[in-house]
N, C-alpha and C positions, 0 to 999 in steps of 0.2 A: 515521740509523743511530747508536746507542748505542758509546760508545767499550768500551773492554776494563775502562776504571776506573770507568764509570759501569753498568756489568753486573755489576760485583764488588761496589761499592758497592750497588748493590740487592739480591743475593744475602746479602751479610753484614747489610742491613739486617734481610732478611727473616728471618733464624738469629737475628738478637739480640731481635729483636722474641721469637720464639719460647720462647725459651731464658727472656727475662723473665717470659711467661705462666707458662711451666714452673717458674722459682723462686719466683713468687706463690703457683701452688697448693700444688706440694710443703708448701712454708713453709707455709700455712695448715692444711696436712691435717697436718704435723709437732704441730702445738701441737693440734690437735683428738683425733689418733686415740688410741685406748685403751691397746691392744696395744703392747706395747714394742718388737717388731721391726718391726713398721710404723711408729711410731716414729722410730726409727733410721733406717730405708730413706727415708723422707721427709725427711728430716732431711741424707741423704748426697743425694739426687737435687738436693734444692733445692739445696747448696750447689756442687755440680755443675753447675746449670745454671748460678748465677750466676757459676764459671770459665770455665764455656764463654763465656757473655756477654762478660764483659770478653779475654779473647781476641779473640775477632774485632772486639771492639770495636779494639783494637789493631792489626789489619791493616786498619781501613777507611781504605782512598785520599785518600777525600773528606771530612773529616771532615764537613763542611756537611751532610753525610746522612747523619749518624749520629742516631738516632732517640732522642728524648729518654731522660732518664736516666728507666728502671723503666720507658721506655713497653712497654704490654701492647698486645696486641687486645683484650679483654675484650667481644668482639663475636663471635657464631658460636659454632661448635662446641666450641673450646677452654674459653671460657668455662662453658660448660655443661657442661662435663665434667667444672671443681671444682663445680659446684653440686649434681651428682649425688654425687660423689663428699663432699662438707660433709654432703651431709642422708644417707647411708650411715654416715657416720661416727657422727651423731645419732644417727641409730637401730644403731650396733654390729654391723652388717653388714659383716663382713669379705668376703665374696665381693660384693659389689655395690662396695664399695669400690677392690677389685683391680682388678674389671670397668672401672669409670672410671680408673682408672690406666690401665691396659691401653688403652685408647682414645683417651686424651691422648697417651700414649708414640707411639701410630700415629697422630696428627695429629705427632707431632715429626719422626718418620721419615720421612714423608711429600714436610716442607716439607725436609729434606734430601735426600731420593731427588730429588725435584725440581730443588733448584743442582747436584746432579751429576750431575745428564741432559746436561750443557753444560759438561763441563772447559774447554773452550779458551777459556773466558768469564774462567776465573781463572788466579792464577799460579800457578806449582808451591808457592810457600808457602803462600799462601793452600788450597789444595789441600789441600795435606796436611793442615792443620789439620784442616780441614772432614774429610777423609777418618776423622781419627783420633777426634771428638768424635763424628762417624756408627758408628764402632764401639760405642761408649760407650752411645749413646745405644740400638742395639739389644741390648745387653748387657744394660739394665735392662728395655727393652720384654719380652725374654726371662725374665728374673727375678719379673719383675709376672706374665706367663700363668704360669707354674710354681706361682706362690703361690698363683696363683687358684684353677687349675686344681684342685690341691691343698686349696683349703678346704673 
């Protein structure tokens, strides 16, 4: 059976990993897209996530499992959701663009609806963190449909 610090430690492993897929892409679709408020939005997301990253990086227990520095998944879903989102950008497609945002942001959500299916796995600090960077994080998933929806 898994102690409390080795359940938080995989949990925060699992957010940091996340959060770096998330500041790679942003970061790449920041320097690619056209549009200037996409842009911008790119631009704030990615350095968002790379806060959030060094946060939890901060509360991980174990440092021993803390997941190398920039490491991504770049395998799966995530991955393929900047690749759609790079060749949208190519071709100036603002709604396919969003589209992949909007479906990266719900692989981010996902992996946090998920460590907070199980509070009593973390601390109350730890907690809260995760609570407040899971606002965040649907704040932008909301702002991506909006824009979308809208193009």
């Amino acid at each position: 059976m898994k102690t409390t610090s080795e359940k938080t430690s995989l949990a925060l492993k699992d957010l940091i990993v996340i959060n770096n897929d998330r500041y790679e892409g942003y970061k790449k679709a920041a320097e690619e897209a056209k549009d200037a408020d996409l842009k911008g939005l790119f631009h704030r997301f990615s350095l968002q996530s790379k806060q959030f990253s060094e946060e939890l990086q901060n509360l991980m227990p174990d440092k021993e499992e803390m997941p190398d520095e920039g490491e991504t998944k770049n395998t799966g879903k995530l991955y393929r959701v900047w690749m759609d989102m790079k060749n949208a950008i190519a071709g100036n497609n603002r709604k396919a663009v969003l589209s992949s945002c909007e479906f990266g942001e719900d692989v981010a959500k996902k992996h946090y609806e998920t460590v907070l299916e199980k509070p009593e796995d973390l601390s109350n600090e730890v907690l809260e963190v995760i609570r407040k960077q899971f606002a965040e994080i649907k704040k932008g998933h909301d702002t991506v449909k909006s824009m979308r929806d809208s193009a």
